[in-house]
Residue frames as qw, qx, qy, qz and C-alpha x, y, z in Angstrom:
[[0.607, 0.733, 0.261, -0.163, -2.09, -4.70, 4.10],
 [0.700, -0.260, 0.487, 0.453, 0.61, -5.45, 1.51],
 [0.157, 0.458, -0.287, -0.826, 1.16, -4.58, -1.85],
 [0.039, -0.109, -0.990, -0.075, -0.19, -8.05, -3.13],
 [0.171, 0.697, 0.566, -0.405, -3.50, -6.92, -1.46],
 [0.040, -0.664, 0.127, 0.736, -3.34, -3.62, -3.24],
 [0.040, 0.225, -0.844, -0.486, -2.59, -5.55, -6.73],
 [0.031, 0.368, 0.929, 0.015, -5.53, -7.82, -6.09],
 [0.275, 0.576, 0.387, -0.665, -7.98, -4.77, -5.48],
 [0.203, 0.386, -0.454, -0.777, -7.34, -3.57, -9.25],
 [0.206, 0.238, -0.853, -0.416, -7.79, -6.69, -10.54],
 [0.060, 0.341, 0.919, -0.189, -10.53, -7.53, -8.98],
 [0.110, 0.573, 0.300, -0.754, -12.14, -4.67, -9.63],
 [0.278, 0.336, -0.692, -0.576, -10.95, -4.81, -13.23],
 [0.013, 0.119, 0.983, 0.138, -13.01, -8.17, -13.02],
 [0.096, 0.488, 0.753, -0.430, -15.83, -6.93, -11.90],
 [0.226, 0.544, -0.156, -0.793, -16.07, -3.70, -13.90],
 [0.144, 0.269, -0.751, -0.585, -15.95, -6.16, -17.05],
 [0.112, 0.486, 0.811, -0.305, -18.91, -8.47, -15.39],
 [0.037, -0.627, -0.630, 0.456, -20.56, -5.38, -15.60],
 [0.362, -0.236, 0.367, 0.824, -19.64, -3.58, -18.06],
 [0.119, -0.232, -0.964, -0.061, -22.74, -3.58, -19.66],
 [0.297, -0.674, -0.664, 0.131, -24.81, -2.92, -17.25],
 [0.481, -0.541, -0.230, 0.651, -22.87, 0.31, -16.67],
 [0.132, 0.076, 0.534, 0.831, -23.11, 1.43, -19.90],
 [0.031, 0.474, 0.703, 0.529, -26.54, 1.07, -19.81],
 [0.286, -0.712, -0.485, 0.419, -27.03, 3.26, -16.79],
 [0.195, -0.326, 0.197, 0.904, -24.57, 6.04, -18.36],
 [0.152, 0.125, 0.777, 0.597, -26.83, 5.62, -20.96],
 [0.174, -0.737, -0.594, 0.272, -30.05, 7.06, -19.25],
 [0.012, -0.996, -0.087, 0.026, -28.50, 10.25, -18.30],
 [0.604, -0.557, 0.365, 0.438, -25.39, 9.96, -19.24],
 [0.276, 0.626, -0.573, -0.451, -22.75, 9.16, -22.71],
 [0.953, 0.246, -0.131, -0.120, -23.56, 5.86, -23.01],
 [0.598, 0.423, -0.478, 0.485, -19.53, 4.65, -22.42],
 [0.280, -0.790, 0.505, -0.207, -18.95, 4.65, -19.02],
 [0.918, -0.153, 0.366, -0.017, -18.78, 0.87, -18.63],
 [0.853, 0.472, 0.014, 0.223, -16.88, 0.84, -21.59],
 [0.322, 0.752, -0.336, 0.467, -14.14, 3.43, -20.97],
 [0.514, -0.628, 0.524, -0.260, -13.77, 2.48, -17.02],
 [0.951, 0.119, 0.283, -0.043, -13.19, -1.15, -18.51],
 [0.686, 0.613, -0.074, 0.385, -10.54, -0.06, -20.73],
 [0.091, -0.855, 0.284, -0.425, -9.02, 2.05, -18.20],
 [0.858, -0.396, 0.219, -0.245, -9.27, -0.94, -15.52],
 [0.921, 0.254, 0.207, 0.210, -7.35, -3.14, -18.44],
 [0.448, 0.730, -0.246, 0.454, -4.62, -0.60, -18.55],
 [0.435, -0.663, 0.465, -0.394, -4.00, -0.22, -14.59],
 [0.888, -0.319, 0.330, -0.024, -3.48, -4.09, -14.94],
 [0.771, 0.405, -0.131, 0.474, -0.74, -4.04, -17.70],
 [0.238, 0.789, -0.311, 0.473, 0.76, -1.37, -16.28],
 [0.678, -0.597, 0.252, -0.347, 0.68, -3.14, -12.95],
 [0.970, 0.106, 0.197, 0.092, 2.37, -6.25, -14.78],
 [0.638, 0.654, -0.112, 0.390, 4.86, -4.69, -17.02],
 [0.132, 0.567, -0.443, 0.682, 6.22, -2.45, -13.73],
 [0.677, -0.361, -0.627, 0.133, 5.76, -4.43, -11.06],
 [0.285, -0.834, -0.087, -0.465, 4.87, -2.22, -8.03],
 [0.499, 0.054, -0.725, 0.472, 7.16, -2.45, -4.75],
 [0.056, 0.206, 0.503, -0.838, 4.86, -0.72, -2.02],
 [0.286, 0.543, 0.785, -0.086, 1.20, 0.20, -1.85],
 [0.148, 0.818, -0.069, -0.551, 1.76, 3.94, -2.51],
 [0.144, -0.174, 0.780, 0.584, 3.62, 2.67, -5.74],
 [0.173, 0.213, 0.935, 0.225, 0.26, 0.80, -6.55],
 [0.108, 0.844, 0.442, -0.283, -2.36, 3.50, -5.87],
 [0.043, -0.664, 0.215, 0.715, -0.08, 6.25, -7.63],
 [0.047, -0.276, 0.701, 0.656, 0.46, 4.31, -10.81],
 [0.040, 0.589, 0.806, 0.046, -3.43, 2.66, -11.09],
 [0.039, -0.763, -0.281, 0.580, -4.34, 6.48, -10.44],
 [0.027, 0.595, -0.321, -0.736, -2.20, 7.66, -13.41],
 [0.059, -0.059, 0.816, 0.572, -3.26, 5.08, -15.85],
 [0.156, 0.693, 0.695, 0.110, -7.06, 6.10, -15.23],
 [0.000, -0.642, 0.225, 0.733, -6.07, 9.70, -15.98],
 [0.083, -0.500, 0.663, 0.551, -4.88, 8.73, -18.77],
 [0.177, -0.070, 0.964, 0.184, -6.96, 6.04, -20.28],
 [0.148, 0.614, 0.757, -0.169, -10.53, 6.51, -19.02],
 [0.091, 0.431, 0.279, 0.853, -12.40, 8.94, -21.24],
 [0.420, -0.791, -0.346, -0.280, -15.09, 11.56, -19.71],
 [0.466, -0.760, 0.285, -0.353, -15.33, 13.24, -16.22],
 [0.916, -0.355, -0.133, -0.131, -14.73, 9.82, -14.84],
 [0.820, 0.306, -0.273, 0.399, -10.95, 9.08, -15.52],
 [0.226, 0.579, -0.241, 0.745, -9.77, 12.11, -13.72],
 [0.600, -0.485, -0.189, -0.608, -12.01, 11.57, -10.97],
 [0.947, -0.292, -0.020, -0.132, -10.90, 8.30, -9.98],
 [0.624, 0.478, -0.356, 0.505, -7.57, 8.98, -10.93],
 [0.089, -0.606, 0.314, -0.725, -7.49, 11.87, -8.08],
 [0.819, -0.469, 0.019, -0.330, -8.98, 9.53, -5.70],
 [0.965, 0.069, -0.136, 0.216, -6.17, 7.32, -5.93],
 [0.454, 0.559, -0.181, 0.670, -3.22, 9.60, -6.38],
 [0.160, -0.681, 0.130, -0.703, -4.19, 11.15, -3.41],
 [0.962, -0.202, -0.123, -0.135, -4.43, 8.09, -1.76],
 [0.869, 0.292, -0.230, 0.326, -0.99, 7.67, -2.72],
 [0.140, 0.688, -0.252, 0.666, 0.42, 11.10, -1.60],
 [0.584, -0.466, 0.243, -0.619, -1.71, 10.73, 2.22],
 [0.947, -0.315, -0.040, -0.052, -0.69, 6.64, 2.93],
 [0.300, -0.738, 0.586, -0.148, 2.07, 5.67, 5.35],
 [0.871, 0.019, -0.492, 0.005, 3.62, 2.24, 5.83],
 [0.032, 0.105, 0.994, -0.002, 3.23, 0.07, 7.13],
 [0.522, -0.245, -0.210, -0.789, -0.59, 0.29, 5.84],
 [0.099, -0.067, -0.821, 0.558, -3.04, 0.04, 8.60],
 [0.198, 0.637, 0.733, 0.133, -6.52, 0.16, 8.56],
 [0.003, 0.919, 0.284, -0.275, -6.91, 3.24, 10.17],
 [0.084, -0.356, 0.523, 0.769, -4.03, 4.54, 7.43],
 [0.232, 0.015, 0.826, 0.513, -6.01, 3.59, 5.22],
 [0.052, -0.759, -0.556, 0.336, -9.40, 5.12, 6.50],
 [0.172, -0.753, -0.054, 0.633, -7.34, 8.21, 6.55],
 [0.145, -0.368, 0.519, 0.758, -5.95, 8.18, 3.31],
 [0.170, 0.374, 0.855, 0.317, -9.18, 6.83, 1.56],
 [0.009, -0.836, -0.472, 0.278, -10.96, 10.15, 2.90],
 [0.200, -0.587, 0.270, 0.736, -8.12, 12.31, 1.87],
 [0.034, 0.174, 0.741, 0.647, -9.30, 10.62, -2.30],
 [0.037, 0.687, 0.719, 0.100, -12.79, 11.26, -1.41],
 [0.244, -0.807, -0.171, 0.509, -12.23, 14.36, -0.30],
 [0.074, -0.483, 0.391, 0.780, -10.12, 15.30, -3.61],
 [0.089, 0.409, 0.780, 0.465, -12.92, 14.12, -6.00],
 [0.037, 0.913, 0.375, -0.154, -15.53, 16.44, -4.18],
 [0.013, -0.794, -0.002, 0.608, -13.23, 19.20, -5.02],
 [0.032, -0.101, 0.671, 0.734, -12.09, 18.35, -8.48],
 [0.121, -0.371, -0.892, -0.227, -15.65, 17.24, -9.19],
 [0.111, -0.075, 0.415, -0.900, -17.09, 20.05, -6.75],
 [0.692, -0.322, -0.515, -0.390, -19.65, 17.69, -5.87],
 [0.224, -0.237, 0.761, -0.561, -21.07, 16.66, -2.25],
 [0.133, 0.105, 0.986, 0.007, -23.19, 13.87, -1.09],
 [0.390, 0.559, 0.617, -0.394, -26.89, 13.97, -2.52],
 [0.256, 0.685, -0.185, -0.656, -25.62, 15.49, -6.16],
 [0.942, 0.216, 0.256, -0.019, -26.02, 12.11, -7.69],
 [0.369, 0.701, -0.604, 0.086, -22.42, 11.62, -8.33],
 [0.670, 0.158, -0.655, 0.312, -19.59, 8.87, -7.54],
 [0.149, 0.210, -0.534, 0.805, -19.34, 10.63, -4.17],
 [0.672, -0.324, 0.110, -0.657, -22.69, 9.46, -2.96],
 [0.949, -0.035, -0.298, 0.093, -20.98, 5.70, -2.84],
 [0.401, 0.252, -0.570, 0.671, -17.08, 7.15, -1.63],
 [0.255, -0.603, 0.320, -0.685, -18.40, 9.21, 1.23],
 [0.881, -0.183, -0.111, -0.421, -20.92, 6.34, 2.68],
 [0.913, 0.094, -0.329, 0.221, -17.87, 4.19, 2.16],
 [0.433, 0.350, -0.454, 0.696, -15.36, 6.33, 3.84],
 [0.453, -0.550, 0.256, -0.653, -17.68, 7.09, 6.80],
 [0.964, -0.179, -0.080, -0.179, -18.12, 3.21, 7.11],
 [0.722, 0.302, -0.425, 0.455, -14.23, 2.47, 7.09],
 [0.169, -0.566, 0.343, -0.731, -13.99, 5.77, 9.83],
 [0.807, -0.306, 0.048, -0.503, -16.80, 3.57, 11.81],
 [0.949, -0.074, -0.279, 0.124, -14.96, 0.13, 11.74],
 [0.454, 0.361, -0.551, 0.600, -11.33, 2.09, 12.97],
 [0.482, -0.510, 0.181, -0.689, -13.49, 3.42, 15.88],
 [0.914, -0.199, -0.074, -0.345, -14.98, -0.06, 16.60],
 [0.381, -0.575, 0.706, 0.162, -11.75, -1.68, 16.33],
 [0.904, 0.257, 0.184, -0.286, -13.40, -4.17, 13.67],
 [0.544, -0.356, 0.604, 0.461, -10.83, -6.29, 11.62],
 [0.002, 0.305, -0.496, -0.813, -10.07, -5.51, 7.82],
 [0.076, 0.294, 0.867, 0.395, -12.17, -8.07, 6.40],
 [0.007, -0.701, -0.688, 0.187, -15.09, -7.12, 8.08],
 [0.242, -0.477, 0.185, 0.824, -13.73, -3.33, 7.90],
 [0.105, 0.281, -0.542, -0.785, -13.94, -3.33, 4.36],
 [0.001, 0.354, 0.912, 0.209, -17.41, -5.52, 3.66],
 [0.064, -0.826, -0.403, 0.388, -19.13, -2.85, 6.07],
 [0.092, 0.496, -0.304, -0.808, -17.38, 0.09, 3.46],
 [0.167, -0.123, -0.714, -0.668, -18.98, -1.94, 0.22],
 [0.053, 0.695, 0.716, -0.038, -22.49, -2.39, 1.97],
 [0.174, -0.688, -0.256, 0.656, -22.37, 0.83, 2.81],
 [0.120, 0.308, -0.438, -0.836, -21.42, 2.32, -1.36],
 [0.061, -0.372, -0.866, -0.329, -23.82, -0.18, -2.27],
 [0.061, -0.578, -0.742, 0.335, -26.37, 1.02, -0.19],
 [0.052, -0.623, 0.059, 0.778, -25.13, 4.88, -1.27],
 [0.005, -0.028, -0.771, -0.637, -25.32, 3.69, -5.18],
 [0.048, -0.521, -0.814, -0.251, -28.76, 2.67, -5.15],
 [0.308, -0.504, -0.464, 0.660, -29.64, 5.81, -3.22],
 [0.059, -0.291, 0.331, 0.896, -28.84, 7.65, -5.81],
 [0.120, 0.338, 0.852, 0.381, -32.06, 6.46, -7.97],
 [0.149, -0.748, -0.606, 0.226, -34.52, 9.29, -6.51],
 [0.418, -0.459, 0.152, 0.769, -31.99, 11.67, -6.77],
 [0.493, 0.857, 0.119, 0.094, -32.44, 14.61, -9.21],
 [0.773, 0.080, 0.098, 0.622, -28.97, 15.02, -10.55],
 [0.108, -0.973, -0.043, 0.200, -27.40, 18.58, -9.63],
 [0.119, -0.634, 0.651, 0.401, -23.63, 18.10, -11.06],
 [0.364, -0.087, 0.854, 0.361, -22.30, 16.65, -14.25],
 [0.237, 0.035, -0.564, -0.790, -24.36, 16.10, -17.73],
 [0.243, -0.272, -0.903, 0.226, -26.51, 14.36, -15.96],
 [0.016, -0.549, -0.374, 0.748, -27.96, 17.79, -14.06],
 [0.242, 0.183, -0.245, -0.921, -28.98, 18.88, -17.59],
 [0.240, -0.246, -0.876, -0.338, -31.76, 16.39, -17.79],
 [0.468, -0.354, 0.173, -0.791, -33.28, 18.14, -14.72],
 [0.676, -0.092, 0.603, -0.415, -36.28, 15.87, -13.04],
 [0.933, 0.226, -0.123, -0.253, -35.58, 13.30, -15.80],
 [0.255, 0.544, -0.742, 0.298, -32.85, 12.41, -14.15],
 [0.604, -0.260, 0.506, -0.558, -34.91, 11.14, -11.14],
 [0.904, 0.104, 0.166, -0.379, -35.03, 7.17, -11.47],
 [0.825, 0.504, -0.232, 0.106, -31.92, 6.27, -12.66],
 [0.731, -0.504, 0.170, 0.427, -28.81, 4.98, -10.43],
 [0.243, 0.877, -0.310, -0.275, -26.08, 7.18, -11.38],
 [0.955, 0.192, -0.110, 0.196, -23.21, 4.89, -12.97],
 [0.118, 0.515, -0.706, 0.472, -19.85, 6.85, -10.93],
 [0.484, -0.524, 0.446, -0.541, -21.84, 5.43, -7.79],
 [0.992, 0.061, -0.029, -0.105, -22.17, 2.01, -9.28],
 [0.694, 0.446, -0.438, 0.357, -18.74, 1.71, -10.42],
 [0.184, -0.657, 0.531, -0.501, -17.66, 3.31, -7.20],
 [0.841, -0.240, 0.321, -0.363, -19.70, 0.52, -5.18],
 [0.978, 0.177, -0.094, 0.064, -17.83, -2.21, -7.27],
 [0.207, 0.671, -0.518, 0.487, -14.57, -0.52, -6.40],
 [0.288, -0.429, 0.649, -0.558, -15.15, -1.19, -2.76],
 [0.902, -0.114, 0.342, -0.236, -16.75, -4.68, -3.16],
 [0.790, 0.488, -0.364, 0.077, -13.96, -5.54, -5.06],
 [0.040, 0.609, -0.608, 0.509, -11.84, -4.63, -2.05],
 [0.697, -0.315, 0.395, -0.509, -14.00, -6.66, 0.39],
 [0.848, 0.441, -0.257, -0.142, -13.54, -9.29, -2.17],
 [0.660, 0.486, -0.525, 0.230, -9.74, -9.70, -1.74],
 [0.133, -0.640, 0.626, -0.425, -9.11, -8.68, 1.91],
 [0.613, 0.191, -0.758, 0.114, -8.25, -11.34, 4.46]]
């Protein structure tokens, strides 16, 4: 896993987010600000200039600087959120990246969103797609599976955690002030999340 890979994830992701963009909004929109699709889209479209203009040399390069330019970019909870996932990513991978680096350090970002976010799985939040996903990556180093597959079995898996979320009675975030009118509505971190990690399945090899 190269930087090249790494590059492609954004940008695929960035592709997808914009697909969808939309569609995400209109979830946020439920129980939400109406703007996530928009502002993770704008954010997405900054991690890829900045990816262009400073051309990364390593993956930790790529996960540190995508990390700071959703800080920076993405309005709401979200920006910070996904920022820390990354960044932490950055801080907690080795090279030569290997899956199971990569396992490890993808738990270490899930693991710093539940505490910035002090959210755990079942609080309709983003972290009802990362976990799902980072137990499924844990599951493929075990098996021995190879990346591709590796990483298809982490996006079924956020998918599978995203849509989960629809029953859910939101407990964290603006969301949790709607109470049981939250119930019915896919949250829109767990979508986006889920497109994160089918973007990844997307590129690998």
């Amino acid at each position: 896993m190269d930087t090249d890979l790494f590059v492609a994830w954004f940008e695929e992701t960035a592709r997808l987010v914009r697909r969808d963009r939309d569609h995400l909004t209109r979830l946020d929109a439920a129980i939400g600000d109406a703007d996530h699709g928009t502002n993770l889209d704008r954010g997405l479209t900054e991690v890829c200039k900045a990816l262009t203009e400073w051309p990364p040399e390593s993956p930790v390069q790529v996960l540190t600087s995508a990390g700071t330019a959703l800080i920076r970019r993405v309005g709401g909870a979200s920006g910070p959120l996904y920022g820390s996932v990354f960044r932490q990513m950055g801080k907690a991978l080795r090279s030569p990246v290997t899956l199971a680096g990569f396992s490890a350090a993808f738990d270490e970002g899930v693991v710093a969103v539940e505490r910035l976010g002090k959210a755990a799985p079942g609080d309709k939040t983003m972290v009802d797609a990362l976990a799902p996903a980072s137990r499924a990556l844990a599951l493929a180093v075990r098996d021995g599976v190879g990346v591709r597959e590796a990483f298809e079995q982490a996006a079924r898996a956020a998918a599978e955690g995203a849509k989960a979320t629809i029953p859910m009675q939101a407990r964290k975030g603006r969301a949790s002030y709607l109470g049981e009118r939250s119930i019915g509505h896919e949250d829109p971190g767990a979508a986006s999340s889920a497109l994160f990690m089918a973007a990844l399945a997307n590129v690998a090899s």
